[in-house]
Structures are given as structure tokens and as C-alpha cells.
N, C-alpha and C positions, 0 to 999 in steps of 0.2 A: 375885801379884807376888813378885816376891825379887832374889835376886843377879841382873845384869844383864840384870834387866828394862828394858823402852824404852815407857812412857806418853808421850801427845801430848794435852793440854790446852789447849782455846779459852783465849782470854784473854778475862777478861769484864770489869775493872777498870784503868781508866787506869792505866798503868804497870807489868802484867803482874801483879808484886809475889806471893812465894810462901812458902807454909808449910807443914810439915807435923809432924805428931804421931801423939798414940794409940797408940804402934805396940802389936800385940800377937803373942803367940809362938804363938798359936793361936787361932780361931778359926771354929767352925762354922759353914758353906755357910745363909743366912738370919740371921745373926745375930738370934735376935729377944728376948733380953734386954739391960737396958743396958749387960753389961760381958762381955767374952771374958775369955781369960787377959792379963792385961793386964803389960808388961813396960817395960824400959828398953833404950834400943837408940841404935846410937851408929849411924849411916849415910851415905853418902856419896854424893850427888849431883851431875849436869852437868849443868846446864839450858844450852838451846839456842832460842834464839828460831828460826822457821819463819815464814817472810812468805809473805803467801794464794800459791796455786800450786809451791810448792816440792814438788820431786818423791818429799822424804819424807815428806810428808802421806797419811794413809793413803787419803782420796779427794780429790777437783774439786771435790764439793758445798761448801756452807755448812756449817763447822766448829760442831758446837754440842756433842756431846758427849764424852769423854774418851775414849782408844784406846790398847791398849796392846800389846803384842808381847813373847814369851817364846822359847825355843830351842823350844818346840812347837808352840804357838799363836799365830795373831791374834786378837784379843779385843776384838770390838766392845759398848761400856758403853753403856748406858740408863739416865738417872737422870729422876726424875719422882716429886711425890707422891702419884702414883698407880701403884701397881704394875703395872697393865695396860697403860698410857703407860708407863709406863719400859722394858718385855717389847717392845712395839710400839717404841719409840725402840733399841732393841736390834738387833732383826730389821732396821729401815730403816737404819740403819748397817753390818747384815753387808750387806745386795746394795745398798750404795752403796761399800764396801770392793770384792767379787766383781767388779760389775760396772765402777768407772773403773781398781782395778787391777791386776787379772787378764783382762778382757776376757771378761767371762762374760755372756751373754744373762742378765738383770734375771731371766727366769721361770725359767731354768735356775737361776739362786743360789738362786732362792724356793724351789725346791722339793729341793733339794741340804740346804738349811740345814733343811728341814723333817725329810730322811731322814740324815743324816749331825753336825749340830751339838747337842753339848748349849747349853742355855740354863741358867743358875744362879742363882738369887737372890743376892744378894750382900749385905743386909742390911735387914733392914725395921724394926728398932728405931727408926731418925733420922726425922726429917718427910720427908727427901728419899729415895726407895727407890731399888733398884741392882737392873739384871741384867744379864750378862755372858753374852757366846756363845763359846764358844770351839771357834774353827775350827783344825782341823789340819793342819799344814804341809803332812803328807807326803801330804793327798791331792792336793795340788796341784804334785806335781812336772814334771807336764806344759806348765805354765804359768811355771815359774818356775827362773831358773839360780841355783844354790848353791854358794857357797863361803865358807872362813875367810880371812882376813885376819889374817895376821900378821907384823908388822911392812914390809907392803906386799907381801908372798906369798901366791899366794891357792893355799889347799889345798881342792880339792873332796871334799867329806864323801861316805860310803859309807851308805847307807839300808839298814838293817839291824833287820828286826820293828820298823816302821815308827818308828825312832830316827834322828838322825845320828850314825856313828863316824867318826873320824881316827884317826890312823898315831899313834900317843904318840912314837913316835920323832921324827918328822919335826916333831912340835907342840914340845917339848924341845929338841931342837937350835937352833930357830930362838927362840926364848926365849932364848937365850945354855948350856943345860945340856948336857950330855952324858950317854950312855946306853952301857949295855952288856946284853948277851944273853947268859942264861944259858940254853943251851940243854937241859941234862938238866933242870932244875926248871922249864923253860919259863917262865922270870920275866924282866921290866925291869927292871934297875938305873939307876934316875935321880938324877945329882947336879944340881942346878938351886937357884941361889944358896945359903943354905944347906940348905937341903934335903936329905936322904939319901931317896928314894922307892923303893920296891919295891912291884910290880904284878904277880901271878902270873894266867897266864891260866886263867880260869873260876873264879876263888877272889873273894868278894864282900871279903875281907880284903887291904887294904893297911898297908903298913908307911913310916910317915913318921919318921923321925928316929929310927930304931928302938921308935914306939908305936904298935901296931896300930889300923888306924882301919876301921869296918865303910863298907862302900858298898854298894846294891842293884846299881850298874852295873859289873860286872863286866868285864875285860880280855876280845876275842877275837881269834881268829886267823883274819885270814882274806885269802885270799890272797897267803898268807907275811907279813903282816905282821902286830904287836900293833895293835888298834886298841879305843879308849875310845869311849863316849858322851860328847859335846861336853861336859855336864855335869861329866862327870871333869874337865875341864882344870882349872874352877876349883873345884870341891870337893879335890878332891888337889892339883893343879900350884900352886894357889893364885896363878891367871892372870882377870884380869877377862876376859868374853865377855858383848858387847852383841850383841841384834841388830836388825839392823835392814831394811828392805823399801824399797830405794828403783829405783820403774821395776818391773821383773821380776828383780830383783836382787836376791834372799836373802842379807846376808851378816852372817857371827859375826866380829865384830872382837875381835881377841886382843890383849890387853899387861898384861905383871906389874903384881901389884898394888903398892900402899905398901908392904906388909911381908916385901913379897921382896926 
């Protein structure tokens, strides 16, 4: 989980009622001592109540275990104080996901999710143990239409080494910033509220406010235009992107964050 991640939690307590803690800045895959690197974290949440059969529910079935959704993955959880229950409670929630909302033959997910999904432990320190599947978007582009959402404009993303990129131009502009092209350095010039942004295409280094900030996800070019991995919007543009699955509906909803 992290920046606009989308978890779906049963309610299991009269009055829904919610909390959360622990947070930590790192943490290794099984947790199995009592403490990761353990931090202080200030975080910002929308909770949204979901009545049975709303079509953002990730299936039709009996809601029992938690689900969650990234700019990569669907991530069907298994919790159980048995780790082999909880593994099993994992896998019956990916082809109960596959199969009400992608329309996939039950034995087809079974055996898709056997050859193509990892499974991860997700922590066996606590009484109640955790695993996590995590399915990849982009094998399912066949099944599913994708687009951004910003500010009621919907930009369909470019699948690129199985990523999604957008136009930084066209994501900026409509965020209210403005942009200019510098053609001999091959760079974006982005003013966007206070913001000063510089993005050089194939350079892992961007420049914010004139202080270089390192990113894995690099600017490209392609088909004349600059385009980012979704991720950049908000790690650089400093733009919230949630996503969400509703129907056959992929979509990353974009809007500046508080401190833009």
C-alpha cells in the first residue's frame, strides 16, 4: 500500500467505526519478528461506505476479506490464523475477483493465477496471518478499458514495458500549469502552482524548485510526445491518483493535492 492506494474492507462491527496505526517506513515481505522499522506518519484518508452489490466492490460474492488496488495491481488478502487458510482464503478471492469482474471461466483464473500471480506472505508475527496476490493490470488489458480522469477528462494511458505512461503535457495543463518545450535539451518546463518542474527525457533526475530529485521512472518519447509513468504525476506533479475498478472500468482519478 502507499500513496493512492484503494483498500475495500467488510464491516464487521456495528457502526463500521475505523482506525489505523503502526505505520512503518519499511518492512520485510513475512514480517516475522515483532517490530519492522517503525515510524511516525501523518496520512490522509476518504473513507467511503459501499452498500452489498455496488459495482465498486471487487466481486458479487459474501464480502469477508479485505482488497485492495494499486496503479499495478489487484490484491486479493487472506487473513486467517492459519497460514494455509489464509493462502487458500487468498487464491478464493483472486477467481472470485477474475471470475464476477472480468468475466473469466473460474478454471481459467485457477490456473492463470497458478502460472502468472505471485502470492506473498504479508506477516506471520500477529495471531491473525496475511497473504496477498497480486494480480497485474496489464495482463488484463483485453478485458478491461482504461483511462485518467482529470478533472472530468478522461486521458487514455499508453502501455509501455508493461507500465501505464500519459502525455505530462496534457496531465499539467489540465491541473491548471503550463508547460514549455525545450527542444535542443529535449526537457519539460513545468510551472504548476508553485512549482518550477524540469523533466529531461531518459534522465532518471528531475528538477523541482530548482532541487534535483532522483526517480526510477524516467521521461519518454514517444510518439512525439513527453510521456511519465502514472506514478510520476504524484511523486513529481505532486497530484493525488487513486484507482479504482468499477464494472470493466480502470480508472486513475487525478486532482492536486493540499499542498499544491
Amino acid at each position: 500500500m502507499g500513496v493512492g492506494a484503494t483498500i475495500y474492507y467488510p464491516i464487521q462491527v456495528k457502526g463500521g467505526l475505523f482506525y489505523t496505526g503502526d505505520p512503518h517506513f519499511a518492512q520485510g515481505d513475512g514480517e516475522v519478528a515483532l517490530t519492522a522499522l517503525e515510524a511516525s506518519l501523518r496520512g490522509t484518508v476518504r473513507l467511503t461506505v459501499l452498500k452489498k452489490g455496488d459495482p465498486s466492490l471487487p466481486h458479487r460474492g459474501e464480502f469477508t476479506q479485505p482488497f485492495a488496488e494499486t496503479e499495478d495491481y489487484w490484491i486479493p488478502i487472506g487473513l486467517d490464523p492459519d497460514l494455509d487458510e489464509a493462502m487458500k482464503e487468498s487464491v478464493r478471492e483472486s477467481i472470485q475477483f477474475l471470475s464476477d469482474k472480468l468475466d473469466m471461466d473460474r478454471s481459467v483464473a485457477y490456473a492463470y493465477l497458478s502460472a502468472a500471480t505471485d502470492y506473498e506472505v504479508s506477516q506471520v508475527v500477529d495471531r491473525t496471518k496475511g497473504v496477498h496476490g497480486l494480480i497485474r493490470k496489464t495482463d488484463f488489458l483485453e478485458y478491461v478499458d482504461v483511462a485518467m480522469n482529470v478533472g472530468g477528462t478522461l486521458i487514455k494511458p499508453v502501455v509501455h514495458n508493461n507500465e501505464f505512461y500519459v502525455p505530462i503535457r496534457t496531465i499539467s495543463e489540465l491541473l491548471g500549469g503550463t508547460v514549455v518545450w525545450d527542444n535542443k535539451t529535449r526537457t519539460t518546463q513545468i510551472k504548476l502552482g508553485t512549482k518550477n518542474i524540469s523533466a529531461q527525457i531518459g534522465s532518471d533526475v528531475y528538477s523541482i524548485n530548482d532541487k534535483l530529485v532522483f526517480n526510477s521512472n524516467v521521461p519518454k518519447l514517444l510518439n512525439g510526445e513527453t510521456v511519465v509513468p502514472v506514478s510520476v504525476i504524484n511523486e513529481i506533479l505532486g497530484a493525488y491518483v487513486n484507482w479504482t475498478t468499477i464494472d470493466k472500468m480502470l480508472t486513475a482519478n487525478v486532482s492536486l493535492s493540499k499542498k499544491q
